[in-house]
DOVEX-82611 format. One record per residue (C-alpha): residue number from 1; chain; x, y, z. Coordinates in nm, 3 decimals, padded with zeros to 5 digits. Example, Ala and Ser with C-alpha at 12.3 -4.5 7.8 and 13.67 -1.06 7.14 Angstrom:
2
<node 1, 'A', <01.230, -00.450, 00.780>>
<node 2, 'A', <01.367, -00.106, 00.714>>
This chain:
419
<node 1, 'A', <-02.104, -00.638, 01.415>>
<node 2, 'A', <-01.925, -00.310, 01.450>>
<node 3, 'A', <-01.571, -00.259, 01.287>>
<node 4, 'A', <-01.360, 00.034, 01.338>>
<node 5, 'A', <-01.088, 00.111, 01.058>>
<node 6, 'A', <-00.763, 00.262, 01.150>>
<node 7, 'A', <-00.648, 00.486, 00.842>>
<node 8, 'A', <-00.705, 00.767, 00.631>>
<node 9, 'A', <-00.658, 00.730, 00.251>>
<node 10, 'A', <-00.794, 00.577, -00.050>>
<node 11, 'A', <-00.663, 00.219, 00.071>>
<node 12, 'A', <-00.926, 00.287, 00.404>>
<node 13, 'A', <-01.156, 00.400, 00.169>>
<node 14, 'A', <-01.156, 00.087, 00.013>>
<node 15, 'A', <-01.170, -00.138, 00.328>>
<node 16, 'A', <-01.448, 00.033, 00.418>>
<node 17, 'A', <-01.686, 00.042, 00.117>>
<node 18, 'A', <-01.590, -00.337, 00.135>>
<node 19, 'A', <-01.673, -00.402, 00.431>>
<node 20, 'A', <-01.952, -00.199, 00.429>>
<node 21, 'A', <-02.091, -00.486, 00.192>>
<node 22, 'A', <-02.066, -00.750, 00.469>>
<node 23, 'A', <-02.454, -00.837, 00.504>>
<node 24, 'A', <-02.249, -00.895, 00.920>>
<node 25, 'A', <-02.164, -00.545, 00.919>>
<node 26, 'A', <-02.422, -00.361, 01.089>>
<node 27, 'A', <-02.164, 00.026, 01.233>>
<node 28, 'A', <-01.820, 00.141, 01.096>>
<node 29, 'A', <-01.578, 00.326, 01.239>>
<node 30, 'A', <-01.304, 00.514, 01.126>>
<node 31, 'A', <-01.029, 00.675, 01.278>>
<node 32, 'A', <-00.947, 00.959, 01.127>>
<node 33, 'A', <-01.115, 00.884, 00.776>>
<node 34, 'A', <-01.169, 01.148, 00.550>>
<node 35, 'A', <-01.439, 01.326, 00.368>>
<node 36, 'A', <-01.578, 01.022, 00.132>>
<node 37, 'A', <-01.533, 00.800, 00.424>>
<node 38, 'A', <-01.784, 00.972, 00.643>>
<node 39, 'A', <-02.041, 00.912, 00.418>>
<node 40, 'A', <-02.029, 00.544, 00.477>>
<node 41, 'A', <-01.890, 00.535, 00.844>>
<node 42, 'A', <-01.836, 00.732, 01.145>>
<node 43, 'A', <-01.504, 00.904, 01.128>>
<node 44, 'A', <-01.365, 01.027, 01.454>>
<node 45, 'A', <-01.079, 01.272, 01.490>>
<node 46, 'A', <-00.794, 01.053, 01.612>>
<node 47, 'A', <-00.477, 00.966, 01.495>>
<node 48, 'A', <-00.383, 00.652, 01.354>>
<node 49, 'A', <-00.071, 00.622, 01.572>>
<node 50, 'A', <-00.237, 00.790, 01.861>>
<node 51, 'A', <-00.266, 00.429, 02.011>>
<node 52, 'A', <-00.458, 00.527, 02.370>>
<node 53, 'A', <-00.698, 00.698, 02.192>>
<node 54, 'A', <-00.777, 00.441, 01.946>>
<node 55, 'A', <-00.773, 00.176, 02.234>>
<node 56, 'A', <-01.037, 00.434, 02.479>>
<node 57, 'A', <-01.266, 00.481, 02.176>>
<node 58, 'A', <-01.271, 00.090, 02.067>>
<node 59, 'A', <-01.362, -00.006, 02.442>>
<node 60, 'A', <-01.609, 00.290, 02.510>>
<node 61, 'A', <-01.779, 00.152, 02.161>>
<node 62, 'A', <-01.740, -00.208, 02.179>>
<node 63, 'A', <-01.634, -00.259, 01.858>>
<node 64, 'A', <-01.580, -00.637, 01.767>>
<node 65, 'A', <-01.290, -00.588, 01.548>>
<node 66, 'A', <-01.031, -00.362, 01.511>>
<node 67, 'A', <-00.910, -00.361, 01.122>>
<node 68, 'A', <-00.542, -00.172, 01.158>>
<node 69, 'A', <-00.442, -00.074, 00.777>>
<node 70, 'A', <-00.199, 00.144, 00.781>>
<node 71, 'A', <00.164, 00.091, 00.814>>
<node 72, 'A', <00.287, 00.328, 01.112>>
<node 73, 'A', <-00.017, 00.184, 01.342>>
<node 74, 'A', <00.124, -00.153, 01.274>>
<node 75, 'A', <00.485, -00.041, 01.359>>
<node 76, 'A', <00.365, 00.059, 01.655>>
<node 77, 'A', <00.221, -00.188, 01.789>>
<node 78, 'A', <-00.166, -00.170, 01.806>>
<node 79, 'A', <-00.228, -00.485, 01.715>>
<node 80, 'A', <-00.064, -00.633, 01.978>>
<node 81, 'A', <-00.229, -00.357, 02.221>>
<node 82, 'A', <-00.564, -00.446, 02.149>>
<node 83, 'A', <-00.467, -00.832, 02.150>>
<node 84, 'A', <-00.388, -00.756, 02.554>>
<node 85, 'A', <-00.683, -00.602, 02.586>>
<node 86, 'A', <-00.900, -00.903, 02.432>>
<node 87, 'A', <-01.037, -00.734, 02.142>>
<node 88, 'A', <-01.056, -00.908, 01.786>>
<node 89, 'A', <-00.802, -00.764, 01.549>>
<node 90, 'A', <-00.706, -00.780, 01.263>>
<node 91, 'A', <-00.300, -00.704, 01.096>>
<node 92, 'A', <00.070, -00.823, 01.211>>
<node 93, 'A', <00.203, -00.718, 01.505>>
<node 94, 'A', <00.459, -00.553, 01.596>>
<node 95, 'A', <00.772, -00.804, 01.570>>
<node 96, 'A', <00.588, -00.911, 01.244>>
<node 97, 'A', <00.562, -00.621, 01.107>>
<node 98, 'A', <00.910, -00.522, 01.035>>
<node 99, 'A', <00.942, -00.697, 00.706>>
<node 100, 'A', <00.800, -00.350, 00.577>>
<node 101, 'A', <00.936, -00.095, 00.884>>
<node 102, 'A', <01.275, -00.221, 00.848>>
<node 103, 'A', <01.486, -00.262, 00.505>>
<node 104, 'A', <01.786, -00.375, 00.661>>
<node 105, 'A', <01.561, -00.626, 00.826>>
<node 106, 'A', <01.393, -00.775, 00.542>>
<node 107, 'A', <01.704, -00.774, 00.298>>
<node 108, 'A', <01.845, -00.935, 00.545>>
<node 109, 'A', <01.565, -01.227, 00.575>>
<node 110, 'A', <01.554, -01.252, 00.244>>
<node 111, 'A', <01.944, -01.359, 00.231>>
<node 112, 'A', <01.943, -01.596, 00.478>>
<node 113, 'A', <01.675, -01.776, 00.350>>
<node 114, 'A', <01.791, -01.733, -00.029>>
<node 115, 'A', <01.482, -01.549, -00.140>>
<node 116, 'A', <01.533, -01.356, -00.430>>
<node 117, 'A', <01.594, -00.998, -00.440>>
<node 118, 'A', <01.880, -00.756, -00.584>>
<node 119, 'A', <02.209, -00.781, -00.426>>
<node 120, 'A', <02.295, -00.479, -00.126>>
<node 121, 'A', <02.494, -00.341, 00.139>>
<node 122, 'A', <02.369, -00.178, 00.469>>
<node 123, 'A', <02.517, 00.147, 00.624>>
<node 124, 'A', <02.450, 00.335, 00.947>>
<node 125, 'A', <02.742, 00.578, 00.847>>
<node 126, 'A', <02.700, 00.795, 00.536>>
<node 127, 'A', <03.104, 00.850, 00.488>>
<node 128, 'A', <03.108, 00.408, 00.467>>
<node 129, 'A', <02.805, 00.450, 00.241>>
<node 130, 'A', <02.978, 00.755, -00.035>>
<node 131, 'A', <03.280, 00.518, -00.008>>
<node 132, 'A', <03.098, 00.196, -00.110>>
<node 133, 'A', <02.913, 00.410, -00.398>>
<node 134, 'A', <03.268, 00.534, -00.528>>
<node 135, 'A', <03.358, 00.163, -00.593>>
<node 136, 'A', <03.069, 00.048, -00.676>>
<node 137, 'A', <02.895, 00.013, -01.077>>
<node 138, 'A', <02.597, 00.261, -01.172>>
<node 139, 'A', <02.304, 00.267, -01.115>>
<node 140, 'A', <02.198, 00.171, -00.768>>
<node 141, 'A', <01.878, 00.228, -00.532>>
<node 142, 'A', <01.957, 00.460, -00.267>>
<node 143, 'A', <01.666, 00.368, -00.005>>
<node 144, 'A', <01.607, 00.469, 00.356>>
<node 145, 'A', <01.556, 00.157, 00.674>>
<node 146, 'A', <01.242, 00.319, 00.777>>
<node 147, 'A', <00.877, 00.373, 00.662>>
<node 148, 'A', <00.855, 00.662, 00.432>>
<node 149, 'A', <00.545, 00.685, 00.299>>
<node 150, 'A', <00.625, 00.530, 00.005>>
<node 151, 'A', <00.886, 00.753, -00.089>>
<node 152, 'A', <01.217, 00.630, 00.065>>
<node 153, 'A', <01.401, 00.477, -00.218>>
<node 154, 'A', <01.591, 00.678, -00.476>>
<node 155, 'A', <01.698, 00.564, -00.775>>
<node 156, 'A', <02.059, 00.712, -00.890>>
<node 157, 'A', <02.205, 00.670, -01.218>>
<node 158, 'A', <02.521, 00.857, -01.137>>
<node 159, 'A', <02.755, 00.838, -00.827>>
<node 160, 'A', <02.649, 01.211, -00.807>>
<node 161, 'A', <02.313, 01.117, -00.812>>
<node 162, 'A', <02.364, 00.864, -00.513>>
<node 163, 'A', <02.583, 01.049, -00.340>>
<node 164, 'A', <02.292, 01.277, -00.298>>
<node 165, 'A', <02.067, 01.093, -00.228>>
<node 166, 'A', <02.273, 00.962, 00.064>>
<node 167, 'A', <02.347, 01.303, 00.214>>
<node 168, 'A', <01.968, 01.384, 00.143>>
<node 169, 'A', <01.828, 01.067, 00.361>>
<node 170, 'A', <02.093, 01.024, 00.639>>
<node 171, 'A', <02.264, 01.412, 00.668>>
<node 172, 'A', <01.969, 01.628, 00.571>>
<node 173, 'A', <01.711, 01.346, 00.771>>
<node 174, 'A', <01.440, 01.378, 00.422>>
<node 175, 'A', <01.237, 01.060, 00.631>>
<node 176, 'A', <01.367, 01.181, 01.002>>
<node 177, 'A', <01.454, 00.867, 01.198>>
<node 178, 'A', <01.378, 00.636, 00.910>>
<node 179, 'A', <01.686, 00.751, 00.762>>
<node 180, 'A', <01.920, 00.590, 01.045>>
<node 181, 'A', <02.016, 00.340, 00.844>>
<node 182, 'A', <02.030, 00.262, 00.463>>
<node 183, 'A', <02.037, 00.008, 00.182>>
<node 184, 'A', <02.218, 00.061, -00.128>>
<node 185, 'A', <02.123, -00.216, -00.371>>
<node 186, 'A', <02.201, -00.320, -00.750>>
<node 187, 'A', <01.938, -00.073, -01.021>>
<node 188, 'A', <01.708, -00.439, -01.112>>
<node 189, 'A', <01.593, -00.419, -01.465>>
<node 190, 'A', <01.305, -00.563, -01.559>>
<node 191, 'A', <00.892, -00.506, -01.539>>
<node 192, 'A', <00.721, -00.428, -01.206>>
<node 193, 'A', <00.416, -00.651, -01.055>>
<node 194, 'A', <00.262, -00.630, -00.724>>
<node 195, 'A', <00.121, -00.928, -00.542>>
<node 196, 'A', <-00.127, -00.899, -00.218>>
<node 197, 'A', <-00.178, -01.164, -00.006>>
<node 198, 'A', <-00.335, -01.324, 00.279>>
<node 199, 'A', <-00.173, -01.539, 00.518>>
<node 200, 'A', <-00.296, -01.664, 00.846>>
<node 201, 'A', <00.118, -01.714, 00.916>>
<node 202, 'A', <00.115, -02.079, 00.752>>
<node 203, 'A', <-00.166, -02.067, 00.446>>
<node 204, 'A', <-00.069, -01.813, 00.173>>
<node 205, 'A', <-00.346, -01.700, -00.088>>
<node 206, 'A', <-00.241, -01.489, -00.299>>
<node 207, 'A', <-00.475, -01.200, -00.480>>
<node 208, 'A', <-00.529, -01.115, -00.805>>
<node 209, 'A', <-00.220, -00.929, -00.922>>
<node 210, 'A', <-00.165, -00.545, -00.979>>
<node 211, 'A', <00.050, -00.276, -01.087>>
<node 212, 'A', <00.134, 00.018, -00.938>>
<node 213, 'A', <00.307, 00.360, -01.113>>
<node 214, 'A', <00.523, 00.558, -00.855>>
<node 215, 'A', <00.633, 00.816, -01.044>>
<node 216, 'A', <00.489, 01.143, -01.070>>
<node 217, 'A', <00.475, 01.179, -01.431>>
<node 218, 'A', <00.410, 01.056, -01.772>>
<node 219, 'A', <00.659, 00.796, -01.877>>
<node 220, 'A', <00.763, 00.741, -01.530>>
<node 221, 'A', <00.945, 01.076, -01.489>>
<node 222, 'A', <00.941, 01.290, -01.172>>
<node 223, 'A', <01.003, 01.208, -00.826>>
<node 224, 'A', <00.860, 00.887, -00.627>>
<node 225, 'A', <00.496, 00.935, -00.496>>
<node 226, 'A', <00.337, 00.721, -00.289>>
<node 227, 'A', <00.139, 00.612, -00.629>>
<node 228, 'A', <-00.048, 00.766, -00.871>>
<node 229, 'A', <-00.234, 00.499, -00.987>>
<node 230, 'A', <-00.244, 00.127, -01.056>>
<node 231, 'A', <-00.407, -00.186, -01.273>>
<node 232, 'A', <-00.568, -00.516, -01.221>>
<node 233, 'A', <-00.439, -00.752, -01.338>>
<node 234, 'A', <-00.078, -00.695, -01.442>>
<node 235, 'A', <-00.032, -00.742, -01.796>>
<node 236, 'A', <00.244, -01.023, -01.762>>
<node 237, 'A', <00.205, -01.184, -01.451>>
<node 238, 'A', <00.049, -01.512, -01.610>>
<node 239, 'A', <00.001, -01.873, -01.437>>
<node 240, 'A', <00.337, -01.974, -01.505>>
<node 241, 'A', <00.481, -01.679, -01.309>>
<node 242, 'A', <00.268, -01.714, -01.049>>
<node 243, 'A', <00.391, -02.051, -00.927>>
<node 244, 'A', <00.740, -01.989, -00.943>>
<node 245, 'A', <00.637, -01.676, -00.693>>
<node 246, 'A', <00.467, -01.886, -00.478>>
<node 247, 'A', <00.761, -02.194, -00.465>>
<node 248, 'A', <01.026, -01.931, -00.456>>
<node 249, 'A', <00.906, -01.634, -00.324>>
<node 250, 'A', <00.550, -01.618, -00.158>>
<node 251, 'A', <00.572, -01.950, 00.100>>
<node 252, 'A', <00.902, -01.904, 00.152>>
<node 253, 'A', <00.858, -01.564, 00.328>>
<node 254, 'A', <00.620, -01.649, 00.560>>
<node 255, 'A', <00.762, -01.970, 00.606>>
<node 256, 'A', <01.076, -01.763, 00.727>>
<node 257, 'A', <00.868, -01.505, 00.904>>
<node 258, 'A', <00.753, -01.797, 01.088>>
<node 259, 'A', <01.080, -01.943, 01.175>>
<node 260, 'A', <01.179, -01.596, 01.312>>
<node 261, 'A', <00.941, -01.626, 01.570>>
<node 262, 'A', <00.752, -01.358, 01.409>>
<node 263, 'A', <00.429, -01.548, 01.269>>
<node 264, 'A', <00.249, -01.262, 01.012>>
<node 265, 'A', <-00.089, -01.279, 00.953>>
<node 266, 'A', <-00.301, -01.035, 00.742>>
<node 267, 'A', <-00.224, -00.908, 00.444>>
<node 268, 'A', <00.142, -00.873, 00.300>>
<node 269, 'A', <00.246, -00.715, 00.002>>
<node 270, 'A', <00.489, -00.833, -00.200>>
<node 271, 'A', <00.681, -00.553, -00.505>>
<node 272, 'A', <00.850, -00.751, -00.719>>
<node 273, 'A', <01.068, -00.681, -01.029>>
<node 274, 'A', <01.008, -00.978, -01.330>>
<node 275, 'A', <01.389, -00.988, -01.513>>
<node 276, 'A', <01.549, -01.216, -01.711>>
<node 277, 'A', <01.675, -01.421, -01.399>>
<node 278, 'A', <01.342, -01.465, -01.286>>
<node 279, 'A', <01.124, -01.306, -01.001>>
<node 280, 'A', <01.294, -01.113, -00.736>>
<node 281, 'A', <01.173, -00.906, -00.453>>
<node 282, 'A', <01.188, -00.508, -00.474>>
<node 283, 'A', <01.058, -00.514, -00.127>>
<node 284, 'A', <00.732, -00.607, 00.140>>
<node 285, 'A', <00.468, -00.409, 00.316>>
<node 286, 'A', <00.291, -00.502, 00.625>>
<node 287, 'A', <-00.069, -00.413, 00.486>>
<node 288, 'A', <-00.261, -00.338, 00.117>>
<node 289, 'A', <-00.130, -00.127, -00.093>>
<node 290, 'A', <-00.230, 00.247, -00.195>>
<node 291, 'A', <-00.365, 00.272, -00.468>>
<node 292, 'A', <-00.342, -00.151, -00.502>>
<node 293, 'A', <-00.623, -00.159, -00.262>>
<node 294, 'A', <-00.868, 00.058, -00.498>>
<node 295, 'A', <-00.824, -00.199, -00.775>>
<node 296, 'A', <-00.751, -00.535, -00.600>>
<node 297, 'A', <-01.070, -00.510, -00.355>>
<node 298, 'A', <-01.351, -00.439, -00.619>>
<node 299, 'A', <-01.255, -00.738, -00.772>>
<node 300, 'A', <-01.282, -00.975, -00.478>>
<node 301, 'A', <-01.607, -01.175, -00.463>>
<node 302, 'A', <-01.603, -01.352, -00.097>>
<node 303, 'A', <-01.652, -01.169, 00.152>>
<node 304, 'A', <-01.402, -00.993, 00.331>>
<node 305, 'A', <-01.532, -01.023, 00.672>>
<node 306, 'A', <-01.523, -01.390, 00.643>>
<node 307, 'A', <-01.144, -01.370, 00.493>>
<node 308, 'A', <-01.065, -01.206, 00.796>>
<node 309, 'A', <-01.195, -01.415, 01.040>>
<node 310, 'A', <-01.021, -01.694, 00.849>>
<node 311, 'A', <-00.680, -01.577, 00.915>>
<node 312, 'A', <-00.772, -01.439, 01.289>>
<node 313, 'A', <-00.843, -01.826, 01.336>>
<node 314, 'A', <-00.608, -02.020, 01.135>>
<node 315, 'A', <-00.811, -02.154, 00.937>>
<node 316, 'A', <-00.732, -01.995, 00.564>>
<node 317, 'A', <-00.650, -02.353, 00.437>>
<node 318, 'A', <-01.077, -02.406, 00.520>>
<node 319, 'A', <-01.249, -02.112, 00.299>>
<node 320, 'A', <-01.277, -02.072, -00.081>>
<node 321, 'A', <-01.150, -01.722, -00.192>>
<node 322, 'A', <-01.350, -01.670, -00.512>>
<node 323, 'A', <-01.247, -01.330, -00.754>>
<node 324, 'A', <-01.462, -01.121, -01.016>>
<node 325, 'A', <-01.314, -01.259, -01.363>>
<node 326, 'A', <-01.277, -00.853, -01.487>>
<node 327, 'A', <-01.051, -00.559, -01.470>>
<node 328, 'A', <-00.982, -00.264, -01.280>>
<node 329, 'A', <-00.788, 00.057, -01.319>>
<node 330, 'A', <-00.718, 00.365, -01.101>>
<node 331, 'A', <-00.632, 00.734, -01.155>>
<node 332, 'A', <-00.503, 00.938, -00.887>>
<node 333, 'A', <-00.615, 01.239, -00.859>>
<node 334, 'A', <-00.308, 01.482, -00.709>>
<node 335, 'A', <-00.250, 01.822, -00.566>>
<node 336, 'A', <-00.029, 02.046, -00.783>>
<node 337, 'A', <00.316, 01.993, -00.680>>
<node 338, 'A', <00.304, 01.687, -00.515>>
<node 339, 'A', <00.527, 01.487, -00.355>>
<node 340, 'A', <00.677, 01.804, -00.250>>
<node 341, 'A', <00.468, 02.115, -00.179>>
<node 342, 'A', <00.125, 02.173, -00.212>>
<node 343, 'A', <-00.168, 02.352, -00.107>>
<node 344, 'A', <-00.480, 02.216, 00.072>>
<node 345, 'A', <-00.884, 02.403, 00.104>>
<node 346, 'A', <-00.928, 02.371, -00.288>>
<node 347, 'A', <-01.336, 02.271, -00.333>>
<node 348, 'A', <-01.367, 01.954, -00.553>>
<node 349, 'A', <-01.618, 01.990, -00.802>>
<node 350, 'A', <-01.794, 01.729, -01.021>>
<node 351, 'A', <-01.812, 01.480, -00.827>>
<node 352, 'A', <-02.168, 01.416, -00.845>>
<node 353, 'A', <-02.165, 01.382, -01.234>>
<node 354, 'A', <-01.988, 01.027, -01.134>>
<node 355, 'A', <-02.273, 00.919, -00.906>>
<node 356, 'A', <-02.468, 00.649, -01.011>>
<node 357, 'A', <-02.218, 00.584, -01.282>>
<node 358, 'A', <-02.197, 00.176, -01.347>>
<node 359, 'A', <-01.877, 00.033, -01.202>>
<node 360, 'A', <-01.677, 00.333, -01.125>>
<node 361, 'A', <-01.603, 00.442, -00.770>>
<node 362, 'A', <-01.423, 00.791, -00.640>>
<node 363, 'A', <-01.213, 00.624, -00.363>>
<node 364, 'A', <-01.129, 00.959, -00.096>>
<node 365, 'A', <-00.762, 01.003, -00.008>>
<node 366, 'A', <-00.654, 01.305, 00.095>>
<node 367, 'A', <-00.986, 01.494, 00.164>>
<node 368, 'A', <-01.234, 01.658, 00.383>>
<node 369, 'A', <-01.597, 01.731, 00.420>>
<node 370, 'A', <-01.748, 02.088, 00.573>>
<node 371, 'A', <-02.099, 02.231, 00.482>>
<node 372, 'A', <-02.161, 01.924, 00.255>>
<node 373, 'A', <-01.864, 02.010, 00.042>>
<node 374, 'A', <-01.529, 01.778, -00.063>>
<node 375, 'A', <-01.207, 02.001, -00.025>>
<node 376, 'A', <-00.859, 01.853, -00.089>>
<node 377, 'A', <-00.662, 01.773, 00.192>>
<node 378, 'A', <-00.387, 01.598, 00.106>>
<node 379, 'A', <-00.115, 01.518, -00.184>>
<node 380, 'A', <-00.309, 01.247, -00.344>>
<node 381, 'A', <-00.642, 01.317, -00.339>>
<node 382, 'A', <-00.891, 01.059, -00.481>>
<node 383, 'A', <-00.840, 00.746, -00.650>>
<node 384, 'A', <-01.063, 00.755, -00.977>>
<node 385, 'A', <-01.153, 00.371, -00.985>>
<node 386, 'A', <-01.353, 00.199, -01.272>>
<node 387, 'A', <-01.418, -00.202, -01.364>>
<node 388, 'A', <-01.481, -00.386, -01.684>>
<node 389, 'A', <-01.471, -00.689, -01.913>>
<node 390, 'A', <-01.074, -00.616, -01.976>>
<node 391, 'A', <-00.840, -00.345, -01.849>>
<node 392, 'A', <-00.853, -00.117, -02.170>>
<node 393, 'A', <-01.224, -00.067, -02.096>>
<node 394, 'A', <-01.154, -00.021, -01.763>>
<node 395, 'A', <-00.868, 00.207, -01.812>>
<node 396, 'A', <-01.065, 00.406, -02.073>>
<node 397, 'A', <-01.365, 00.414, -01.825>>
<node 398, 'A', <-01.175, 00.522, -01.556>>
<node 399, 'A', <-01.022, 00.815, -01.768>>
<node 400, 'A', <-01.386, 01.005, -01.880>>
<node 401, 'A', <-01.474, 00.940, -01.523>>
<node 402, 'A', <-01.179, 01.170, -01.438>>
<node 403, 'A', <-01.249, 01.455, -01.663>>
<node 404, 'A', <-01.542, 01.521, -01.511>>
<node 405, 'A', <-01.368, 01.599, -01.180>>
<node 406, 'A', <-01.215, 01.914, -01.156>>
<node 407, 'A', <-01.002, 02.138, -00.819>>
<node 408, 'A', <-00.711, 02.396, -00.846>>
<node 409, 'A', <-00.426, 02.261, -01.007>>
<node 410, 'A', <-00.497, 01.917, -01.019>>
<node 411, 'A', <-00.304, 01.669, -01.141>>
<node 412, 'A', <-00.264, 01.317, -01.271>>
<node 413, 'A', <-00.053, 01.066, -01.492>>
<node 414, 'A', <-00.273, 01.020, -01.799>>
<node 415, 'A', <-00.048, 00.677, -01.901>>
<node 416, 'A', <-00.089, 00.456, -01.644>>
<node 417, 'A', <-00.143, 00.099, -01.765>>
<node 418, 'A', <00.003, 00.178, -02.129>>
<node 419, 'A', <00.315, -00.008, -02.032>>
């Protein structure tokens, strides 16, 4: 079978070394990929959202199944291109697909169906918006509508703060068109957990769980990245948790999506925030998570070729989905300065001391690949990605992995998973 990947980061990087497992896998594709990619497929120089050229290269291939993973792809629409044009693929579509394009939209789904999540307002006018925030309590999230590469919400502990941050998204256009419109929502306190799924649009089966860390810095200082590493599982998201997601939270969304008229099938992700009320929902994507993919996939035991074909069909509710019973942690790897300006060309060295190296994988983000070397290319750079019995191993693992990797002013959070 041949598979072509739409994506570029560590999450593709993941999708493809899984899939690269698939004993049905015989060519890969990606489109663009990145340095570590091209060493297990064929990475072709076309943008994710350039949707002819994606559709042109599928066709003149004959790839059986188009994998879309990233989110402005999905926005788009290519799934539902390449579902016109016969060819086997796999992600929401379009209408689907705006439970993570859309704020406004999926606040307001989750209202209407009385799914939990933190109280808000929406505004398309930022002098309505300054006037809410002046009679409004501190602190709120500031975030923009629109995708935003994991960036758009701000978190203001002062009407100063969110003031700012309002003027920033909707006057200054930080996110461009994705800062249109705007929620401001109540500051939830509480512990983070992330929960993949799959869902053929009426089965839900929910991964193992993960945590990401957004922030920049240690102790969760700095500005929001698009993350900077994560864990599997989350510390506190136990059996007893996990139900009360599924009754409350999990089903009912794609029960609702459903109802819409806007089945979803592949993979959503759901950010929640545990607090002393119970479960409640920071907010969805349309696809896995980055870095959740690097830590969530190595753990999954059944195939993923076979999960995919499962929800294609309709037929989750008829396969077993079995899952590693270990750990998993990732480090990011980062570019001095990032989330806001750095510099790209920098040679990464050391990477061969890590190959061979028992359960720990260098998933590529933001790099490329001339003359047989790895040069950053991107704000988060590689996703430093180790297994074991139980996550300190795997989090200590994963940290002497990362030592031995070395560029110009790199960077990384040495605390993730000590919360």
């Amino acid at each position: 079978m041949r598979v072509l990947v739409v994506g570029s980061g560590g999450r593709e990087h993941a999708i493809v070394h899984k899939l690269s497992k698939s004993s049905r896998v015989d060519e890969i594709f990606c489109t663009p990929g990145n340095g570590g990619i091209s060493d297990i497929a064929e990475c072709v120089p076309i943008k994710a959202t350039d949707l002819a050229g994606v559709r042109q290269f599928a066709i003149e291939k004959s790839v059986d199944l188009v994998f879309v993973a990233s989110d402005d792809p999905l926005a788009l629409g290519m799934v539902d291109m390449f579902k016109k044009e016969g060819v086997r693929v796999f992600g929401p579509t379009r209408d689907a697909s705006i439970i993570e394009s859309s704020k406004v939209f999926s606040k307001n789904l989750m209202k209407k169906y009385g799914i939990p999540t933190a109280s808000y307002e929406t505004f398309d006018n930022p002098e309505e918006a300054i006037r809410h925030i002046m009679e409004t309590d501190m602190p709120v999230a500031v975030k923009a509508d629109g995708l935003a590469l994991g960036k758009g919400a701000i978190m203001a502990h002062t009407r100063e703060e969110a003031v700012a941050a309002v003027k920033s998204i909707m006057d200054d256009r930080q996110f461009g068109d994705s800062g249109n419109h705007i929620v401001i929502e109540e500051y939830m306190v509480g512990r983070e957990v992330t929960v993949l799924a799959f869902t053929d649009g009426k089965t839900v089966v929910p991964m193992v769980s993960s945590q990401d860390h957004k922030r920049a810095f240690d102790n969760d200082e700095g500005l929001n990245t698009g993350g900077m590493g994560a864990i599997s599982p989350s510390r506190i998201y136990d059996e007893e948790l996990s139900g009360i997601c599924m009754d409350s939270i999990f089903q009912p969304t794609v029960k609702a999506m459903a109802d819409e008229g806007r089945q979803f099938k592949g993979v959503i992700y759901f950010e929640l925030m545990i607090t002393e009320n119970g479960p409640k929902v920071i907010e969805y994507n349309a696809r896995f998570g980055d870095p959740e993919a690097q830590v969530v996939l190595p753990l999954l035991k059944t195939d993923l070729l076979d999960i995919i074909d499962a929800i294609i069909d309709e037929r989750l509710d008829r396969i077993e989905i079995e899952w590693f019973d270990r750990a998993s942690a990732c480090i990011v790897a980062a570019s001095g300065g990032y989330p806001v300006d750095y510099k790209k060309g920098y040679e990464i060295e050391g990477l061969q001391d890590l190959e061979g190296t028992e359960d720990v994988f260098v998933y590529h983000a933001g790099t490329m690949k001339e003359n047989g070397r790895y040069l950053t290319n991107g704000g988060r750079v590689l996703g430093v990605t180790a297994t074991a019995e139980n996550l300190d191993s795997a989090l200590a693992k994963a940290y002497s992995s990362i030592e031995k990797i070395r560029f110009t002013d790199m960077h990384y959070r040495r605390d993730i998973g000590k919360k």
